[in-house]
C-alpha positions in Angstrom: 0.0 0.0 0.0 2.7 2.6 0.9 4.5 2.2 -2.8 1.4 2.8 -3.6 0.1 5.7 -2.7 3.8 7.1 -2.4 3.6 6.8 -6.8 0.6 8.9 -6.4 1.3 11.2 -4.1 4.9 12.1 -6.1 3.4 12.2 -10.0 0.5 14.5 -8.5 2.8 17.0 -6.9 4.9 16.9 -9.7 2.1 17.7 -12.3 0.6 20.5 -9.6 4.0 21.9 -9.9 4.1 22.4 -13.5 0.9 23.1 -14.4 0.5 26.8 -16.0 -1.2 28.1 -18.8 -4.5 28.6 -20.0 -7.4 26.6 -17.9 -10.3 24.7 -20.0 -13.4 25.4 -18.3 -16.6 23.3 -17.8 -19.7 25.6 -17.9 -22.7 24.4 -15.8 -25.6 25.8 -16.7 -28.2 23.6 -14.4 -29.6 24.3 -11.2 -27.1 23.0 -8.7 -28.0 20.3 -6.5 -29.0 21.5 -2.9 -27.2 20.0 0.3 -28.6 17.7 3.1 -26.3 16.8 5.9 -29.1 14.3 7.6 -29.1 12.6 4.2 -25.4 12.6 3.9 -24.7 11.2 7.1 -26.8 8.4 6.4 -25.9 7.6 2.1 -22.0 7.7 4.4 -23.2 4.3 6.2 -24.1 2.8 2.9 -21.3 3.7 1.4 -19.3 2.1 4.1 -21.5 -1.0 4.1 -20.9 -2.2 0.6 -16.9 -2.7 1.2 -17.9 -5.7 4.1 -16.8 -9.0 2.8 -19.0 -11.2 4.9 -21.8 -11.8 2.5 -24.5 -13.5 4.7 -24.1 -10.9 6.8 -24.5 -8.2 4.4 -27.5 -9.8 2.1 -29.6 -10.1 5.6 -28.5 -6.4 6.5 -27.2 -8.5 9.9 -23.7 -6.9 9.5 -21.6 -4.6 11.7 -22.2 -1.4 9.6 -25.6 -2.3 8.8 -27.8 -0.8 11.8 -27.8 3.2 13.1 -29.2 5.1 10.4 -29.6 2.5 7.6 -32.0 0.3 10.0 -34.6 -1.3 8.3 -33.0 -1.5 4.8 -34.4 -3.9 2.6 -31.3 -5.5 0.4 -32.6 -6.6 -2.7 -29.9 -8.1 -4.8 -25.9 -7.9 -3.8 -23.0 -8.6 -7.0 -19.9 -9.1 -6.6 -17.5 -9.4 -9.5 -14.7 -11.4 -8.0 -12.7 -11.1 -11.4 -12.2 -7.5 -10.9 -12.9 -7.0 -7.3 -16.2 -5.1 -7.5 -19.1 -5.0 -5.2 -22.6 -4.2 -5.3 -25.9 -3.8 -3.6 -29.6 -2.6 -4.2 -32.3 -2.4 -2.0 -35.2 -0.1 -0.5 -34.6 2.4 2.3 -37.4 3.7 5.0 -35.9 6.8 5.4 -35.5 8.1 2.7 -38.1 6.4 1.1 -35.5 5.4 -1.9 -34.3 2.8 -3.9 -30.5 2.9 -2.8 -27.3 1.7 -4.9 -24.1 1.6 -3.3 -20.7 0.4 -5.0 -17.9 -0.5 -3.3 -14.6 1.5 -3.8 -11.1 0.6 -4.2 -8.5 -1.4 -2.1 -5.0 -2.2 -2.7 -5.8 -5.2 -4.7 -7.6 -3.1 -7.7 -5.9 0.6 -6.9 -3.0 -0.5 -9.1 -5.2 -0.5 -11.8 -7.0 2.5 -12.4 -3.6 4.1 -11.4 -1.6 2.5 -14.0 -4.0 4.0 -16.6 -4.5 7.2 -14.4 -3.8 9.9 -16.7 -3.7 9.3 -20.5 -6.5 6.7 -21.2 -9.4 8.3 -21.7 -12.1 7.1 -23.8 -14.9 8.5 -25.2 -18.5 8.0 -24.1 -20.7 6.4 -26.1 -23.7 8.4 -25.2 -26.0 10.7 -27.7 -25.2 14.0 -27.9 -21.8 13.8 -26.6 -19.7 14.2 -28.8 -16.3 14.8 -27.4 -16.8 14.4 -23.9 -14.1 11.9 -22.8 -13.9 9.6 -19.4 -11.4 7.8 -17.9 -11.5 4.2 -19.3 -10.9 2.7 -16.4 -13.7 3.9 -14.0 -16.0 3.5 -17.2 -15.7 0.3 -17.6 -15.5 -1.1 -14.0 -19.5 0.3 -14.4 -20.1 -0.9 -17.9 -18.1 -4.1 -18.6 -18.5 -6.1 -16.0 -21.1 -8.3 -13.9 -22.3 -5.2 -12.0 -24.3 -2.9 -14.6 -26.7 -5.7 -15.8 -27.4 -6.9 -12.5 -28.2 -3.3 -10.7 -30.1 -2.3 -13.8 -32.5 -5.6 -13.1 -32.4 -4.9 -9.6 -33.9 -1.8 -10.0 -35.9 -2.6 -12.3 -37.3 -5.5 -9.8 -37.9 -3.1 -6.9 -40.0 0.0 -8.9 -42.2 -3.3 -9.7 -42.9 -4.0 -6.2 -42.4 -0.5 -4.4 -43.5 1.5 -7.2 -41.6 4.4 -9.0 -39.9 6.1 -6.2 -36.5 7.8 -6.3 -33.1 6.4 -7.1 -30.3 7.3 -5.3 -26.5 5.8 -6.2 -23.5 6.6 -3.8 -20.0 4.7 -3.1 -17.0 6.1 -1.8 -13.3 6.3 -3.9 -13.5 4.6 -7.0 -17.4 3.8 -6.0 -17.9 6.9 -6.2 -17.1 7.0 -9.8 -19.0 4.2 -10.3 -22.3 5.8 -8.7 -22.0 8.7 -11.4 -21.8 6.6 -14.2 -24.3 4.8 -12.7 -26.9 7.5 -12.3 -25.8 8.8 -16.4 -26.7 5.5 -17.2 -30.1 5.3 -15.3 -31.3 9.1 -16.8 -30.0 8.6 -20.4 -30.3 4.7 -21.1 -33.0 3.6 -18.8 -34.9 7.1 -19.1 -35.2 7.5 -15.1 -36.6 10.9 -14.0 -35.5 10.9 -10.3 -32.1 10.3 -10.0 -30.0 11.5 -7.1 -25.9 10.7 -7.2 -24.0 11.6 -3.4 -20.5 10.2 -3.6 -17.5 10.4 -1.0 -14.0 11.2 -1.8 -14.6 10.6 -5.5 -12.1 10.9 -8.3 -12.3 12.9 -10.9 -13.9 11.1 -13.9 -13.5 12.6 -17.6 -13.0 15.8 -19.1 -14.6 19.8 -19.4 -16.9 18.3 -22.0 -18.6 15.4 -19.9 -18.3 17.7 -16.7 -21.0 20.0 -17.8 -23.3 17.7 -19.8 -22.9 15.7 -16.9 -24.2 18.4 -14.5 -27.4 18.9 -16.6 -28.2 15.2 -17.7 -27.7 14.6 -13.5 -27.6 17.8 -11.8 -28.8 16.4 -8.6 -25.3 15.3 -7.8 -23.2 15.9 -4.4 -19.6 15.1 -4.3 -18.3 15.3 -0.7 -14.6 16.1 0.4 -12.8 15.7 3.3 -10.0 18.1 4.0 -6.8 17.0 2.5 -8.0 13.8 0.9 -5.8 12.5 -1.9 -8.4 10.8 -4.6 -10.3 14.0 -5.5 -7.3 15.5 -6.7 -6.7 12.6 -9.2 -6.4 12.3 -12.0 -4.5 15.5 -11.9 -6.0 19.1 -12.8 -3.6 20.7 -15.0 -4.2 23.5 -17.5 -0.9 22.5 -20.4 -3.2 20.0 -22.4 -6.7 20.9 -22.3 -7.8 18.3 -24.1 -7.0 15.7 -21.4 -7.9 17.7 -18.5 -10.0 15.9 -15.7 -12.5 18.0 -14.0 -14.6 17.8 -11.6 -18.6 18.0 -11.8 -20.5 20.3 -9.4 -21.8 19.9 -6.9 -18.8 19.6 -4.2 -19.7 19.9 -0.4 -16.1 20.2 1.5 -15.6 19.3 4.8 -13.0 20.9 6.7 -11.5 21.7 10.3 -11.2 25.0 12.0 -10.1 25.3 15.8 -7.2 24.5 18.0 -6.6 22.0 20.5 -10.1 20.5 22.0 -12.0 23.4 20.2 -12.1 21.9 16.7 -15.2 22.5 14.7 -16.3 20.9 11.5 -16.9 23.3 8.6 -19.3 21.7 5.6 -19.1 24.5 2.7 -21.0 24.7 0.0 -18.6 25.2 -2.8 -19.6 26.9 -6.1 -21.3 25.7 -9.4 -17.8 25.5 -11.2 -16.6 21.7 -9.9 -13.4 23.2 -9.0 -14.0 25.7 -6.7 -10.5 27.2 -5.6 -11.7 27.7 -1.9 -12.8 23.8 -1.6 -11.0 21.0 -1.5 -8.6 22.4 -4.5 -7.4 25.0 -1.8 -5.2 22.6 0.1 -2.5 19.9 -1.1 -3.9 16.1 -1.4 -2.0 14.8 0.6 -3.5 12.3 3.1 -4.7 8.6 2.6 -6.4 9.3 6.5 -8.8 11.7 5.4 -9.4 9.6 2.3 -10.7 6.7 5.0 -13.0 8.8 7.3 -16.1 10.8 6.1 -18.4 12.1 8.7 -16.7 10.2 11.4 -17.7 7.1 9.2 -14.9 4.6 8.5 -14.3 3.6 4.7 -12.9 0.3 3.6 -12.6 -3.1 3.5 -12.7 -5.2 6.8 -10.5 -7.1 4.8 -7.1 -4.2 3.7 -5.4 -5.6 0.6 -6.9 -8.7 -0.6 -10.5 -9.4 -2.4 -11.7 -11.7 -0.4 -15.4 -13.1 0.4 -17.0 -14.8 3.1 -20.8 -16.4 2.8 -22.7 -19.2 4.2 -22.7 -22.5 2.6 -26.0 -22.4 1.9 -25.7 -18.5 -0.1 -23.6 -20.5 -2.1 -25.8 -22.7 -3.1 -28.8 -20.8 -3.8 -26.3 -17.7 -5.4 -26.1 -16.8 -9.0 -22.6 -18.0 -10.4 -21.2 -17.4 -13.7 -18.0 -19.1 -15.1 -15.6 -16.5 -14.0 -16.5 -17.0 -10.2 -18.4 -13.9 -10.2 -21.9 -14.0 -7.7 -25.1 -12.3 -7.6 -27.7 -12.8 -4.6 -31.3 -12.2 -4.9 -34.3 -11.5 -3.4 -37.6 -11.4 -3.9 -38.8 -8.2 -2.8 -41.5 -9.8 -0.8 -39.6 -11.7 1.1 -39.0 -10.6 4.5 -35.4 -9.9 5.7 -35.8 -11.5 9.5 -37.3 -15.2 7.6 -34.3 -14.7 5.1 -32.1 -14.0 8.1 -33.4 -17.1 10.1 -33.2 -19.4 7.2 -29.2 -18.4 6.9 -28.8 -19.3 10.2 -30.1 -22.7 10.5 -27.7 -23.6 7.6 -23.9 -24.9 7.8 -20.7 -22.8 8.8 -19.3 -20.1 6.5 -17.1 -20.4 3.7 -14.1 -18.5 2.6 -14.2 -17.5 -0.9 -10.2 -16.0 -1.9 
C-alpha cells in the first residue's frame, strides 16, 4: 500500500507543480444540487456498508455497519464481481423512502489499476449528444463491462415493480464513487429515469470539461463530498498544459473541513460553487493524506479485509447464489420476502465459507 500511494502522491505533486497556462473550463448551466447533511450522514453508512466482505451478513443487512441510520433496509440483490474485485448492492430504504445503490470503492488489490491507466486513457463516451466528452477508461468500464451494470439495472428494475416508481439514489466512496455517477448517467439517459440523485465520498475525478458540464445537466442532482486533504479528489490531476485531457470535476462539491485549535475543533461543511473546481474547496489545500481519504463524517471507509479481495458467505448463499463461469456472484431477493425469515433461514444452515 505505501508504494502505492507514495507513486501517487509524487506524480501528483509533480504535475501541480508544472501546471500553468490557459485553464479549459466546464460551464454548468443547471440548477445546482441542494445539500442535506441528515441525508449525507446516512448515504455515508451505505457507502461504508458495501466494502464488508461477509456476504451472509451483508444480504440479511445483519452486519456490523448495517444498523444506526440504515436500520430497516431492505437489500434486494448484492454482485460481486470477483474477477475485478467489485461489489454491489440494491435495495429499498425507509428513510428516505429510496431505492439505494451503493458500490464499493477501491483497495489495494484493484488501486494498481486505475492508477496505472491514471492519466492518459481516456475514452470516449458512447452516449447521444456527446460528442467529445471523454472519461477515464478505467472507472467507465469497472461500471459498464462487468457483472455489475446488468445486474443493478434488473435490480432496480425489480424493486419499482414492487415498491413502485420512487426515487433512485446511487452513492459509493473512492473509486465507488465514480461508479455511482456513471451509474446515475446510465439510469437518466439509457434507462430514461426521471428521479435520480448521485452523493459520492472522496470521488475521483472522472472525464473531461466536455462530460463535466453535460454531466451536470443530464444529472444535476449530484453531491460530491470532500474531506479536508483527501488525496483521490485531486486525481487524475488538474492541469491547464493539455486541455484536451484535463480531468475536472462536476459540481456539486460539499467540502468538509476543520477549524479550531486543540479540543475546540469544529467541522466546517461548505458549499462550494457551481464551477466543480471551486478554488476555496478542497482544490485549496494539497492532497495529501490517505487518512482523510478513510474517514467521512466520522464514518470509517474500507474493507474489513485491507489488501486482498476476499469473500466470506454461508454454505447455503452459495448454493442458492447466481454463479457465472468466472466465479463472479449475484444474490437475490424477492422483494416480498421478509429480511428477518431470510435472516433465520441463513442461520439454520452450515458454517461459512471462505471464498479467496
Amino acid at each position: 500500500m505505501g508504494k502505492t500511494w507514495c507513486f501517487i502522491l509524487v506524480t501528483s505533486l509533480c504535475l501541480f507543480a508544472f501546471s500553468d497556462g490557459r485553464e479549459l473550463k466546464a460551464r454548468h448551466t443547471s440548477k445546482l444540487a441542494q445539500y442535506n447533511h441528515t441525508l449525507a450522514t446516512i448515504l455515508v453508512e451505505y457507502a461504508s456498508a458495501v466494502y464488508l466482505s461477509d456476504l451472509t451478513q451483508l444480504f440479511t443487512w445483519t452486519c456490523s455497519r448495517c444498523g444506526d441510520l440504515t436500520k430497516g433496509f431492505e437489500i434486494i440483490e448484492l454482485v460481486v464481481d470477483v474477477e475485478h474485485c467489485l461489489q454491489a448492492f440494491v435495495g429499498v430504504a425507509d428513510d428516505p423512502h429510496a431505492i439505494i445503490i451503493a458500490f464499493r470503492g477501491t483497495n489495494e488489490h484493484s488501486l494498481q489499476n486505475w492508477i496505472e491507466d491514471l492519466y492518459w486513457k481516456q475514452h470516449e463516451i458512447n452516449y447521444p449528444d456527446m460528442d467529445d466528452a471523454m472519461v477515464h477508461r478505467g472507472f467507465y468500464m469497472a461500471y459498464h463491462n462487468t457483472t455489475i451494470r446488468p445486474a443493478v439495472l434488473e435490480a432496480v428494475e425489480r424493486a419499482k415493480k414492487f415498491y413502485g416508481d420512487i426515487k433512485i439514489i446511487a452513492t459509493g466512496h473512492s473509486m465507488g464513487g465514480a461508479m455511482a455517477a456513471f451509474c446515475g448517467l446510465d439510469l437518466t439517459v439509457n434507462q430514461q429515469e426521471k428521479n435520480v440523485q448521485v452523493m459520492t465520498f472522496g470521488q475521483p475525478r472522472i472525464g473531461n470539461a466536455v462530460f463535466a458540464s453535460l454531466y451536470s445537466k443530464l444529472v444535476p442532482n449530484t453531491i460530491r463530498v470532500t474531506h479536508e486533504h483527501d488525496i483521490v479528489p485531486h486525481l487524475p490531476p488538474y492541469y491547464y498544459y493539455l486541455p484536451q485531457k484535463t480531468y475536472q470535476h462536476f459540481p456539486r462539491e460539499v467540502w468538509l473541513y476543520n477549524i479550531g485549535l486543540g479540543s475546540l475543533v469544529y467541522t466546517v461543511e461548505k458549499i462550494c460553487d457551481g464551477s466543480g473546481e471551486d478554488p476555496t474547496c478542497s482544490r485549496s489545500v494539497s492532497g495529501n493524506s490517505i487518512i482523510d481519504h478513510m474517514v467521512y463524517y466520522g464514518v470509517d471507509m474500507g474493507s474489513d479485509e485491507p489488501g486482498i479481495c476476499r469473500i466470506v458467505m454461508d454454505s447455503y448463499v452459495m448454493s442458492t447464489s447466481i454463479r457465472d463461469l468466472r466465479g463472479n456472484f449475484i444474490l437475490s431477493r424477492d422483494p416480498a420476502t421478509p429480511l428477518l425469515k431470510l435472516s433465520r433461514e441463513f442461520d439454520n444452515q452450515e458454517k461459512t465459507i471462505d471464498v479467496d
